[in-house]
C-alpha positions, 0 to 999 in steps of 0.5 A: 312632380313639381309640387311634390319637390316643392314640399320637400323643400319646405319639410311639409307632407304632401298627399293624395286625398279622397276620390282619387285614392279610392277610384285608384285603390278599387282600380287596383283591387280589381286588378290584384287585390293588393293595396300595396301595389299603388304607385305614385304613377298610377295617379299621373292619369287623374285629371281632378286631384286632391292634395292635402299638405301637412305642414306641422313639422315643416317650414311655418311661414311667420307674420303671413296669413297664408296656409301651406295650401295657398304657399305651395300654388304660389311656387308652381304659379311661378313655374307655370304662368300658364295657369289659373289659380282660385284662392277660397276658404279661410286659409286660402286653399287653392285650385290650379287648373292647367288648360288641356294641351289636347283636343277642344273639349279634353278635361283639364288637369286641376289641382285643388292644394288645401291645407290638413285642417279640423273642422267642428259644426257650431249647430246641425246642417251648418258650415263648419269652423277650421282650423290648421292641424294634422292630416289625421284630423283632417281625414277624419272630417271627411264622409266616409272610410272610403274617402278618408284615405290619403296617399303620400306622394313625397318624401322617403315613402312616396305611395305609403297608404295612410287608412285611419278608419277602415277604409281599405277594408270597406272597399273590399266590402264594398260598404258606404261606412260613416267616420262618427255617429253624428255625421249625418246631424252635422252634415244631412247632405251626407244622406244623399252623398251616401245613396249616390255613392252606393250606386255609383259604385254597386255598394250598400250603406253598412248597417250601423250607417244606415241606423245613423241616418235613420235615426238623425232623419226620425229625430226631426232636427232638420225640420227644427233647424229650418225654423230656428236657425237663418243659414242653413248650407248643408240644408241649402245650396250645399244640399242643392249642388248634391241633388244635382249631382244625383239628379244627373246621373246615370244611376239616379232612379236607384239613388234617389229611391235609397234617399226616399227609403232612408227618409232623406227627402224629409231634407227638402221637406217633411211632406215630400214622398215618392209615389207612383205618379211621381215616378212615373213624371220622372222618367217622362222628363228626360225622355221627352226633353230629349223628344222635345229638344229640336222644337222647345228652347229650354233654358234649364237641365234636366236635373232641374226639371227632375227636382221642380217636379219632386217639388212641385208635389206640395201644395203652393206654399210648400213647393215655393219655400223648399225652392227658396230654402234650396236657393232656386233661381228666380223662373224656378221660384216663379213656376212652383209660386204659381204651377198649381194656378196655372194648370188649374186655369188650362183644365177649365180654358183648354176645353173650350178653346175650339180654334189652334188661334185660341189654344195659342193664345192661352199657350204662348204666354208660357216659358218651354219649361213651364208647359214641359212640366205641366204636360208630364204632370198631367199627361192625359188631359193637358199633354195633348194639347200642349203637344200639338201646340209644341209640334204645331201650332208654335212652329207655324210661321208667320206670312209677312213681318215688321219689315214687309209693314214697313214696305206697305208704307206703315209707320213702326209703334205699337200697333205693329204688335196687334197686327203681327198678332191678329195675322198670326192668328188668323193664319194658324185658323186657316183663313190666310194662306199666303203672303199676298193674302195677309198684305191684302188683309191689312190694308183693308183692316188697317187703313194707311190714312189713319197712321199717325205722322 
């Protein structure tokens, strides 16, 4: 491996970290039960890899503003014009991506180089500060025992295992263990990473991490932060990046329902729970997103979907502040900002809406994610109609267009918009059936002569 060469020539330690040594290493242990049979081959079939370089003994580079991360991406840059690099964070870590030389669609390999660092947190659920130091103390900054390990992967012992804290024999425990008692008031998004963790890989959270996050949730310190501090991250878009990863996955009913029993949802809001209606909505949502999706346009994922529904349980105020707080895009803002209206309107205006032409025109104005997350959350009142004009009433066509106006002599204006609309419905009503009928319609209706020149 180039990178590798490329550290020994500099006298710097180069490292596999995290998620890779601990798939690895449960790979392994599956296989043989021994750690030590890790090689630095097995981890040739990763395709997201993390490195870490120890540049303490090595080579410094003197009047440069440059972390070993960012010098080593420059060298392989060099070899491989072919690939594209990113440079980000204070000492410029950077991410390599090789295009995949196999089929459309095959997972490039990317190589995120970042320099070993220690990191502290000025204030709860804040980015933390770093700086340069060891990889012991940069294991040490990360979240669990199970991901602060590191493989070497240069030098005399290439596939010597570094495990500071245990986290060989949580693996084998299959427990989800915290570094530091303070890990979850640092960092709350460590709640939700550790209920996704611990069903991914059929783990539980080990007694004394579970005391930790319930007691950093029963302290009320995220609720404080919020109304003391301006920025927020681990309680912002980083806390949202995480919800999608939960949200999105296979096993995201058992994650989510370990958050709810930890209390972690506080970290949305002090007043979000899960009941039995909400569980309910969300497993409909991925179910009818799927039935929908021939007929429906939805411009947002389903993890998104499942998360404006969790929200969407507090009242107006609430619901659009946890949207902000979550850095929630601007349709997303609008619909928790009026949802409640709307579908207070739709139960009083629904029920007397007798003709498919007025059932349309109180539908039509709403976006597809907008009547998809109505209809679940009233499935038994404002569902049905809003099914039947998803399956029916929006998929009638209209009987003629702008362009058969135009053939009809009319001039194009505004008055394009009211006709194309009162043939529309009058077709969905039944009363125009055929392209010769709605011609006729407006040239009685719509008479040439009182065209503007």
């Amino acid at each position: 491996m180039q990178v590798a060469s490329a550290a020994d020539e500099k006298g710097w330690a180069l490292y596999v970290v995290g998620g890779a040594v601990r798939d690895l290493l449960l790979e392994l242990l599956d296989l043989t039960g021994k750690p030590e049979s890790a090689t630095v081959s097995a981890v040739r079939s990763l395709t997201d890899i993390d490195l870490v370089v120890d540049a303490a003994n090595g080579e410094a580079n003197p009047g440069e503003n440059k972390g070993a991360g960012m010098a080593l991406a420059e060298i392989i840059q060099a070899s491989y014009p072919q690939v594209s690099v990113q440079v980000y964070g204070q000492f410029q870590t950077a991410s390599l991506v090789w295009p995949s030389p196999h089929a459309a669609g095959a997972e490039p390999l990317r190589l995120d180089i970042a320099t070993a660092r220690t990191e502290f947190y000025p204030y709860p659920a804040a980015n933390p500060e770093v700086e340069i130091s060891s990889i012991q103390q940069d294991l040490y900054r990360r979240d669990f025992t199970i991901n602060a390990m590191a493989m070497r992967i240069n030098g005399k012992q290439p596939g010597h295992l570094l495990d500071f804290f245990g986290g060989w024999l949580d693996l084998q425990q299959r427990h989800i263990r915290v570094l530091h008692a303070n890990s979850f008031i640092e960092d709350p998004t460590r709640i939700v990473r550790a209920a996704r963790f611990a069903t991914r890989l059929n783990f539980s959270l080990e007694a004394q991490t579970e005391r930790f996050v319930r007691s950093a949730v029963s302290s009320g310190i995220y609720q404080r932060m919020r109304l003391s501090e301006a920025k927020t991250p681990a309680l912002q878009v980083r806390l949202k990046a995480e919800l999608k990863s939960l949200l999105s996955a296979d096993q995201w009913e058992a994650a989510l329902a370990q958050v709810a029993d930890l209390g972690g949802l506080t970290c949305l809001h002090s007043d979000l729970t899960l009941t039995p209606t909400l569980w309910r909505q969300l497993r409909r949502m991925g179910r009818w997103l799927a039935k929908f999706e021939a007929r429906l346009t939805i411009d947002q994922p389903l993890w998104l979907m499942r998360l404006e529904l969790l929200l969407a349980q507090l009242t107006p105020p609430a619901s659009r502040e946890a949207a902000i707080q979550l850095d929630l895009a601007s349709p997303s803002l609008h619909r928790l900002s009026d949802l409640h209206q709307w579908e207070a309107d739709l139960h009083q205006q629904l029920p007397k809406a007798h003709k498919l032409s007025q059932r349309y025109r109180l539908l039509h104005r709403y976006a597809s994610a907008d009547l998809l997350l109505m209809s679940d959350r009233h499935p038994y009142t404002l569902g049905p109609q809003i099914w039947q004009y998803i399956v029916q009433t929006s998929q009638v066509p209209a009987l003629i267009n702008g362009g058969t106006l135009k053939q009809l002599g009319y001039q194009p204006g505004p008055q394009f918009r009211n006709i194309l609309a009162t043939l529309h419905e009058r077709t969905l009503d039944g009363e125009l059936t055929s392209h010769q009928a709605a011609e006729k319609y407006v040239l009685a209706h719509y008479p040439l002569n009182s065209q503007p020149n």
